[in-house]
RODO-2510 file (C-alpha; in nm, 4 decimals, decimal comma):
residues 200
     n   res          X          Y          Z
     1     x    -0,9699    16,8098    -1,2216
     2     x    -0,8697    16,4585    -1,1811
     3     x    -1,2624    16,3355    -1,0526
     4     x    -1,2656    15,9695    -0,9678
     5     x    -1,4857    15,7829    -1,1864
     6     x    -1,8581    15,6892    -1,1512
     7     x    -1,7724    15,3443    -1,0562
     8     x    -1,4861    15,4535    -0,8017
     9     x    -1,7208    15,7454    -0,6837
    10     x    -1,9704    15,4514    -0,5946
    11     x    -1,6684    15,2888    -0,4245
    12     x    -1,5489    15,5813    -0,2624
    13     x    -1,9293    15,7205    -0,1139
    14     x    -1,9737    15,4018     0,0491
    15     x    -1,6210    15,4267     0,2057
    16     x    -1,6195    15,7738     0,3110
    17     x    -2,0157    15,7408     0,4570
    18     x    -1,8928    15,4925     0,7036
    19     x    -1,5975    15,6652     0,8485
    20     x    -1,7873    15,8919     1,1042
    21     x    -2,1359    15,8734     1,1991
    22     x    -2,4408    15,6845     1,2605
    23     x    -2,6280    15,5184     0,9825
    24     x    -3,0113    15,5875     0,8752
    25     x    -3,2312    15,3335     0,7533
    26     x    -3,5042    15,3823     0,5414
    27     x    -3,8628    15,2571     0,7764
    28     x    -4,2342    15,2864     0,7275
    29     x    -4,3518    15,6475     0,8920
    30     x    -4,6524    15,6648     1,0880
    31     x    -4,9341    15,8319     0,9054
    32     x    -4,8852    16,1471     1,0017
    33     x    -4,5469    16,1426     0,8781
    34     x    -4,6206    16,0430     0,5722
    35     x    -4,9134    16,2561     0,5008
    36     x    -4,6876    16,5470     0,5754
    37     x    -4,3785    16,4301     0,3942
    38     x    -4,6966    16,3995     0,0957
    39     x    -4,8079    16,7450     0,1816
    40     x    -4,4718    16,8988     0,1327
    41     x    -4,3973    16,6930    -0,1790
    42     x    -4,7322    16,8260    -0,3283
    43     x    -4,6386    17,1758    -0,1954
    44     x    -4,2923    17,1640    -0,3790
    45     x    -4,4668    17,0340    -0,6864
    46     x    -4,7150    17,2937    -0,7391
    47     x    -4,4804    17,5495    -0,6678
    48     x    -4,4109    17,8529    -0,9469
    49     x    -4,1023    17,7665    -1,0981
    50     x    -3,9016    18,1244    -0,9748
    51     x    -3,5585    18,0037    -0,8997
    52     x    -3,5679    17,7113    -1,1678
    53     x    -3,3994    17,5273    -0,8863
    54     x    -3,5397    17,2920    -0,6680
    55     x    -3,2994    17,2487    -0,4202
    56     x    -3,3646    17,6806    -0,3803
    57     x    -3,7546    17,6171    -0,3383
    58     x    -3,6839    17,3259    -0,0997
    59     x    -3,4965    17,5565     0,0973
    60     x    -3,7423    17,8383     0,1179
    61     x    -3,9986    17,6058     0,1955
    62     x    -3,8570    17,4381     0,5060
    63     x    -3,5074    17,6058     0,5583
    64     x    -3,1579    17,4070     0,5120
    65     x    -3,1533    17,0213     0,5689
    66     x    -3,0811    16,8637     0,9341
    67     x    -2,8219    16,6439     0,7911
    68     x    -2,7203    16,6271     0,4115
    69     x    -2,4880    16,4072     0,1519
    70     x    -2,3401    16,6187    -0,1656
    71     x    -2,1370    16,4405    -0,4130
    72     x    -1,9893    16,5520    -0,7187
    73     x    -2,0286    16,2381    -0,9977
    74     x    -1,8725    16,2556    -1,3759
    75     x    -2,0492    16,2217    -1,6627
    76     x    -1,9670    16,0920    -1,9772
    77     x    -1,8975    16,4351    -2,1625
    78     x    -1,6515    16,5813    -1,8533
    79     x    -1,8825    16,7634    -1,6886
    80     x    -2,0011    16,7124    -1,3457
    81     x    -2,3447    16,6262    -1,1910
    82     x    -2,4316    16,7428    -0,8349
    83     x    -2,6116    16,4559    -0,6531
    84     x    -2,7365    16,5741    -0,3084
    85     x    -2,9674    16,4026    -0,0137
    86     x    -3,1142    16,6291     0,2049
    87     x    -3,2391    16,4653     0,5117
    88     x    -3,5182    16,6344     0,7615
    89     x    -3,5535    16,4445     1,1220
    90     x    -3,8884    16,5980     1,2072
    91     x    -4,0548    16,5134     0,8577
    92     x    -3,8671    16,1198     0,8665
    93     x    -3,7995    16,1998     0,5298
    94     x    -3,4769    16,2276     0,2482
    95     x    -3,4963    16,4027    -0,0663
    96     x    -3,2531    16,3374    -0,3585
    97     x    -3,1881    16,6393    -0,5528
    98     x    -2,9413    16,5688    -0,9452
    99     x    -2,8633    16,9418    -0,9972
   100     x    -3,0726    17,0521    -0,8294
   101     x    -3,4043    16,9462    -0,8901
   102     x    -3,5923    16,7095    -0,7067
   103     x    -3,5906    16,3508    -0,8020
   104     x    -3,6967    16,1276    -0,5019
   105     x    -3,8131    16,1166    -0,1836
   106     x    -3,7941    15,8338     0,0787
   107     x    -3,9439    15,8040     0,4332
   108     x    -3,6325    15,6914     0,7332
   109     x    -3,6297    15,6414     1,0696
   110     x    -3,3264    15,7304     1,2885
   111     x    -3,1446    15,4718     1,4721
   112     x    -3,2119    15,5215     1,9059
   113     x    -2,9353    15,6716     2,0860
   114     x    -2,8790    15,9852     1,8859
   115     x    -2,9431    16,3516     1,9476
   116     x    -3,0345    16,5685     1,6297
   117     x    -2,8099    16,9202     1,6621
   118     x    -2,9005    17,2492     1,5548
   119     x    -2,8410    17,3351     1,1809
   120     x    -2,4590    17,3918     1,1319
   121     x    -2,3913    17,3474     0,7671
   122     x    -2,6065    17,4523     0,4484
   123     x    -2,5379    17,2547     0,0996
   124     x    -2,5535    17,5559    -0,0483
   125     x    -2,2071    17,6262     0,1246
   126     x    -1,9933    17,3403    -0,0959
   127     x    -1,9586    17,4008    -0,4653
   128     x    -1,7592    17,1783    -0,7392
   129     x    -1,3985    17,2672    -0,7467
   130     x    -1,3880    17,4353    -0,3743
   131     x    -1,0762    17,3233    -0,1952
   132     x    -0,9788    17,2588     0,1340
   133     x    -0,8587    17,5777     0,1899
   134     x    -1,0962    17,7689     0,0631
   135     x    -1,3361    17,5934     0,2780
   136     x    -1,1394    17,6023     0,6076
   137     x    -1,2201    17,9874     0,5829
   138     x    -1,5668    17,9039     0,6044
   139     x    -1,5325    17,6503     0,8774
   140     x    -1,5710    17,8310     1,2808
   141     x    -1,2817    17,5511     1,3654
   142     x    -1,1024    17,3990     1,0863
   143     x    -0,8114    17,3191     1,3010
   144     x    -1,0199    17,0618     1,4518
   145     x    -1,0107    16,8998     1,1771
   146     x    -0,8384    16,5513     1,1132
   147     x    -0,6705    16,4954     0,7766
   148     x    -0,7481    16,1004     0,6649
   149     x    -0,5724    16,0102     0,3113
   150     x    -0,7690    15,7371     0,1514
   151     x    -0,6889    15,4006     0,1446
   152     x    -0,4734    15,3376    -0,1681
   153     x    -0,6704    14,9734    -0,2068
   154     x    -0,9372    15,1765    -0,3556
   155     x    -0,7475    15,2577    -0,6570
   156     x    -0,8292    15,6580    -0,6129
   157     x    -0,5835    15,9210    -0,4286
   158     x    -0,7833    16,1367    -0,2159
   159     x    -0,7742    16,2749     0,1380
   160     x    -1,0849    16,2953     0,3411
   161     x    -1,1445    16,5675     0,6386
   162     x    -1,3319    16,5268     0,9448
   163     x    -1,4390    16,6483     1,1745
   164     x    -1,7431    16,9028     1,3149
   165     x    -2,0139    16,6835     1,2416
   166     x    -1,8926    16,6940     0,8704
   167     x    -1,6679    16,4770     0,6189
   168     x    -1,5214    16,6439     0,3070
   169     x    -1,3143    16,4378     0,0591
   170     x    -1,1007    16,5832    -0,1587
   171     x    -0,9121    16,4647    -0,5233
   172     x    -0,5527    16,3836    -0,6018
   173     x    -0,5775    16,7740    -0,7499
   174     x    -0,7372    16,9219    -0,4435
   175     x    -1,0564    16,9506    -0,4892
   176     x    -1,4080    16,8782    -0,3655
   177     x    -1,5964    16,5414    -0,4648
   178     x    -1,7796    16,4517    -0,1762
   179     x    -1,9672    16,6149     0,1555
   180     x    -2,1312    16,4526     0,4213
   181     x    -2,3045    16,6619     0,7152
   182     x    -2,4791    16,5009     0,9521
   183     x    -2,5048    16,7229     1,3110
   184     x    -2,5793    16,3628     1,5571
   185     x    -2,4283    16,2799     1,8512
   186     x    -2,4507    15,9802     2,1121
   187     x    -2,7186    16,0499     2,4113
   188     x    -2,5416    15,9932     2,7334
   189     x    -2,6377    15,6674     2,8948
   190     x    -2,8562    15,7425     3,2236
   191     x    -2,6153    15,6778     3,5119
   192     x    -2,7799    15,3790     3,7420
   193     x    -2,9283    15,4827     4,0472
   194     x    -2,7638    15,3806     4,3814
   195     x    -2,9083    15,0914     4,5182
   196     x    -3,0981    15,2000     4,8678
   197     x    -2,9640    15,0556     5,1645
   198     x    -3,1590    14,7935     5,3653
   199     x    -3,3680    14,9387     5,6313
   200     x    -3,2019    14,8700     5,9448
***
């Protein structure tokens, strides 16, 4: 599989992230926010080491993410390491997961204007080497999807799909090196009121 390299993945995350949706910034929670997003870090800490994954754990704990970034980075000996965000809304919080166990969290805050959607898409759903087609079976539309090859300025061949609140990017060989899944969309602006008429 023809990955690009760390430095073009760098290139190429930063690329692909800004192609479809609204961007999250990380902010100071509240208190209760953070002593929950504590809570749950303690929680996943402490937690018997069953699965040997924490992404698995994570996901038993508080189901699949609201939103969530996957990409698939080389290392120096060939093989590939799966570096994965997982964002939650209602805790204001991101975890980074490197192959699955749980390196980082970070509190955000979501920009205003946008409307969290129900769960559509689990992590657990994109693996290393899973191609578009083998995907689009998975997918409830994948002919609403719109193919988007990358710009050859960045030095990498790659086509990137979009659409249903998701982006997958794909190598010059086919294959998956980069999800994004982030189920926002823009609240509708309040139509203005009619002004009254002046009382005869």
């Amino acid at each position: 599989m023809r990955t690009p390299t760390s430095s073009a993945w760098s290139v190429l995350s930063l690329a692909i992230a800004g192609l479809l949706l609204p961007s999250f910034v990380v902010a100071q929670q509240d208190p209760d926010q953070a002593a929950l997003a504590a809570d749950l870090q303690g929680i996943v800490d402490r937690l018997p080491d069953t699965t040997g994954d924490d992404a698995d754990d994570l996901r038993q704990l508080v189901g699949p993410p609201d939103a969530f970034i996957i990409a698939f980075e080389p290392l120096e000996d060939g093989s590939l390491s799966r570096r994965e965000e997982w964002i939650y809304y209602d805790l204001a919080t991101s975890f980074e997961l490197v192959d699955g166990t749980l390196v980082a969290d970070r509190p955000l805050d979501a920009e205003a204007g946008v409307l969290v959607l129900p769960r559509i898409h689990d992590p657990a759903d994109f693996t290393a080497g899973a191609t578009w087609g083998s995907l689009a079976e998975t997918l409830d539309d994948p002919s609403g999807f719109e193919a988007i090859p990358l710009d050859e300025g960045y030095g990498v061949e790659a086509t990137v799909y979009v659409g249903d609140f998701l982006q997958l990017a794909f190598d010059a060989d086919g294959e998956l090196f980069y999800v994004e899944a982030v189920p926002l969309a823009g609240l509708p602006v309040d139509a203005e009121s009619p002004s009254e008429e002046p009382a005869a």
